[in-house]
C-alpha positions in Angstrom: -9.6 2.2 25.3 -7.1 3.7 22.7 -8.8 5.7 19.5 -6.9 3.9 16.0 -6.2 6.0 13.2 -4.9 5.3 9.9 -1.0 6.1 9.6 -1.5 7.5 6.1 -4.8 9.4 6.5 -3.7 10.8 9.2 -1.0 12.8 7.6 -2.4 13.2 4.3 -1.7 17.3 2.9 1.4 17.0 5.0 3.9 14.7 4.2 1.6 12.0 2.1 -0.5 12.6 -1.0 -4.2 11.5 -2.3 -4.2 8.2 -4.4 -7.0 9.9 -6.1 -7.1 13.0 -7.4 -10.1 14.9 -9.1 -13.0 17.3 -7.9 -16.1 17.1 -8.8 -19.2 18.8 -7.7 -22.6 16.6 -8.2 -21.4 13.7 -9.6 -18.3 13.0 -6.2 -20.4 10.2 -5.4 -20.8 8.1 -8.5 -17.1 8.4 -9.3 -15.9 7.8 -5.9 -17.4 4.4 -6.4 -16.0 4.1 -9.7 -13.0 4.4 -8.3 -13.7 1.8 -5.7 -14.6 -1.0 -8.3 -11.3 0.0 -9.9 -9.2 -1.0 -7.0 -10.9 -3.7 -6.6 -10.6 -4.7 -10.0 -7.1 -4.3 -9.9 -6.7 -6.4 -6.8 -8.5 -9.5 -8.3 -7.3 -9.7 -11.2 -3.6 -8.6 -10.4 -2.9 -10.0 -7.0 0.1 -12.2 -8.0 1.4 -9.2 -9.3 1.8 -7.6 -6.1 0.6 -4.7 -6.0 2.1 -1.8 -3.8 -0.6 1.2 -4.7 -3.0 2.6 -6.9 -3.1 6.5 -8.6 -6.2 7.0 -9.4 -6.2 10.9 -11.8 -9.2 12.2 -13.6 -9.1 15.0 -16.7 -11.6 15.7 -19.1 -12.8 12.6 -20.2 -9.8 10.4 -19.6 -9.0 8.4 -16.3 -4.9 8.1 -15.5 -4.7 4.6 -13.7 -0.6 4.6 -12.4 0.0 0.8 -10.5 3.1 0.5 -8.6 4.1 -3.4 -8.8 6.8 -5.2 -7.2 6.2 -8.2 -9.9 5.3 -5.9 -13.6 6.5 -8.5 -16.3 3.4 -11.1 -14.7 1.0 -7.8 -14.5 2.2 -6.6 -18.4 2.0 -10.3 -19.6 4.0 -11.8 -22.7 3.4 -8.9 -25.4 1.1 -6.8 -23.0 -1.4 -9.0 -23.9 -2.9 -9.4 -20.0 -1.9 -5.3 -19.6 -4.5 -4.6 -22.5 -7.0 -6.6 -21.5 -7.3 -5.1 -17.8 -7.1 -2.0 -19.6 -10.4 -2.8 -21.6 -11.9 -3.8 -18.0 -11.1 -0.8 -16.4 -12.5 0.8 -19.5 -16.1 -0.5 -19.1 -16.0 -0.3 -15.4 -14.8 3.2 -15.8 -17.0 3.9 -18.8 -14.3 6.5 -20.2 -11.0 6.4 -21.6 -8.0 4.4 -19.7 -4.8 5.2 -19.7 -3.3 2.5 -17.5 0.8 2.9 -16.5 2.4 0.7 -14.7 5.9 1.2 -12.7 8.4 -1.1 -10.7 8.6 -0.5 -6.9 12.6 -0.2 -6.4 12.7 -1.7 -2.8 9.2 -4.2 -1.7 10.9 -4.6 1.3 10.3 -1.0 2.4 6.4 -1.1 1.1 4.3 -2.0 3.6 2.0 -3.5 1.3 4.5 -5.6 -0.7 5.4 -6.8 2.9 2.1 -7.6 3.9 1.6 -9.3 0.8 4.6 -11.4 1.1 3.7 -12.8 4.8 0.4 -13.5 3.4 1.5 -15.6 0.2 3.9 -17.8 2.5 1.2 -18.2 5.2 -1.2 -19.6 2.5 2.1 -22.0 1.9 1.3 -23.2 5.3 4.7 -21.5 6.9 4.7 -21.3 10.5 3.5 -17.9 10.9 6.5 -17.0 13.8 9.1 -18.1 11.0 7.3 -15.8 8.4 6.8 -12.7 10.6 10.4 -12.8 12.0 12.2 -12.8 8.3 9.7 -10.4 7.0 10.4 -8.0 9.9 14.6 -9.0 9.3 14.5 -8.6 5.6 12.5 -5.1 6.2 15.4 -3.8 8.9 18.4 -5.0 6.0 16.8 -2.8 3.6 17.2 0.5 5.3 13.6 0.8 7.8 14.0 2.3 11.0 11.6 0.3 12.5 9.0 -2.3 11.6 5.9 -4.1 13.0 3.7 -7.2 12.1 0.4 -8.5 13.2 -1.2 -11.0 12.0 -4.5 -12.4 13.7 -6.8 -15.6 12.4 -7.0 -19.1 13.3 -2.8 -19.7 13.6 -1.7 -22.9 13.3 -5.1 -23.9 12.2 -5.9 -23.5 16.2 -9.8 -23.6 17.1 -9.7 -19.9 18.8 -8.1 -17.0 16.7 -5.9 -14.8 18.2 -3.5 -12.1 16.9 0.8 -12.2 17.0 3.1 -9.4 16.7 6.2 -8.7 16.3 7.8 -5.3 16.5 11.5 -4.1 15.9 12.9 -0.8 15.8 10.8 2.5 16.2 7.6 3.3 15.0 6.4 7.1 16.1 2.9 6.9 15.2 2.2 10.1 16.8 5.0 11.7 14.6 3.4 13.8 11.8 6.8 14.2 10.2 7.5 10.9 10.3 7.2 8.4 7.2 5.1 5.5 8.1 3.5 3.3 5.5 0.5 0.9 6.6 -0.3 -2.0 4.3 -3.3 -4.3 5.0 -4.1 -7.6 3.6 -5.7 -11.2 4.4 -3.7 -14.6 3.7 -6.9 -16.8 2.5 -5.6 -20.1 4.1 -7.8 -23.6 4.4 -8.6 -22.8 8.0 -10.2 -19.4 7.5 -8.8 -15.8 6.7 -5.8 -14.6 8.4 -5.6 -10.9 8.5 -2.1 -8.7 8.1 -1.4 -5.9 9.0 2.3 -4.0 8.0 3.9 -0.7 9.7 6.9 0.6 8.2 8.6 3.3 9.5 11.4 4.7 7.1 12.4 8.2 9.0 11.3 11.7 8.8 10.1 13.9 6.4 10.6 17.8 6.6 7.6 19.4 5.3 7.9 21.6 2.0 6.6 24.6 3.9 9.1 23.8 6.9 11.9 23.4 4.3 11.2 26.7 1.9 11.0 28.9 4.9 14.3 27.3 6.7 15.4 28.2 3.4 14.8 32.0 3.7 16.3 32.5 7.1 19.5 31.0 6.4 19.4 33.6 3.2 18.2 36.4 5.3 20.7 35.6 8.1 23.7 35.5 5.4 
């Protein structure tokens, strides 16, 4: 029986980044929930808005909440009137200061999340799931990915037993630390039951800073 690990944990200080960062001593627990119930804020009252990922950065007193959409005119609203009022909410969930940003993803196709997000939205249209999987994973591949792979499992088709699909094209080293895989997870809430997705997206390989600075001082030491 193989061991799972998360694609983005598992290379986190070496070519991926904390979604949260602060340090605290005795209080790590009470804002590591914090920052649970804003993600989860975020995701309920945002989740048309497609949302790709959440930087969560504490100084001082203030909380710097940075949200990567694919869709930020519906997340901003007309005027930033709904932008304002999830600020407020983050505010009394937070119980400090917000300052909430918000930024455009340039290619969805290439976010694993946005992906994931997108087969779930057209499974919830009642689109036959093979249809949905195969464009998603086409679409992904035309935007520049070197490999790609979807699973979805639930009740498909509105079938009695659940079972899981994938579908898989390209590469996807998942034992590669260099390599820049992005995972997205979510679940398409259909009339049958909850369909989960999962979303690998493998867009080629990162050098390491480290690597890259010392490459950098044997081709000067050689010259």
């Amino acid at each position: 029986m193989g061991q799972k690990v998360h694609p983005v944990g598992f290379r986190l200080g070496f070519t991926k980044e904390w979604q949260a960062k602060w340090y605290a001593d005795k209080e790590y627990a009470t804002l590591l929930f914090q920052d649970l119930q804003l993600r989860k804020v975020l995701q309920r009252r945002a989740r048309e808005s497609g949302i790709a990922r959440v930087d969560i950065e504490r100084t001082g007193s203030e909380v710097f909440v940075t949200v990567f959409s694919a869709r930020p005119g519906i997340l901003i609203g007309r005027g930033g009137q709904n932008v304002e009022a999830l600020r407020r909410e983050l505010e009394t969930v937070a119980k400090e200061r917000v300052r909430l940003t918000i930024r455009e993803v340039d290619q969805p196709e290439m976010v694993a999340a946005l992906v994931a997000f997108n087969v779930a939205e057209r499974l919830e249209a009642r689109v036959p799931y093979r249809r949905v999987m195969k464009q998603a994973s086409f679409r992904t591949m035309q935007a520049g990915a070197q490999g790609v792979k979807i699973r979805v499992g639930g009740r498909l088709g509105g079938a009695e037993i659940a079972r899981s699909q994938t579908v898989h094209e390209g590469r996807m080293p998942l034992h590669t630390l260099r390599a820049d895989i992005d995972y997205g997870f979510t679940e398409a809430r259909t009339i049958m039951g909850r369909i989960g997705v999962k979303v690998w997206v493998y867009r080629g390989e990162i050098l390491p800073e480290a690597r890259r600075r010392s490459a950098t001082t044997e081709t000067s030491q050689v010259s």
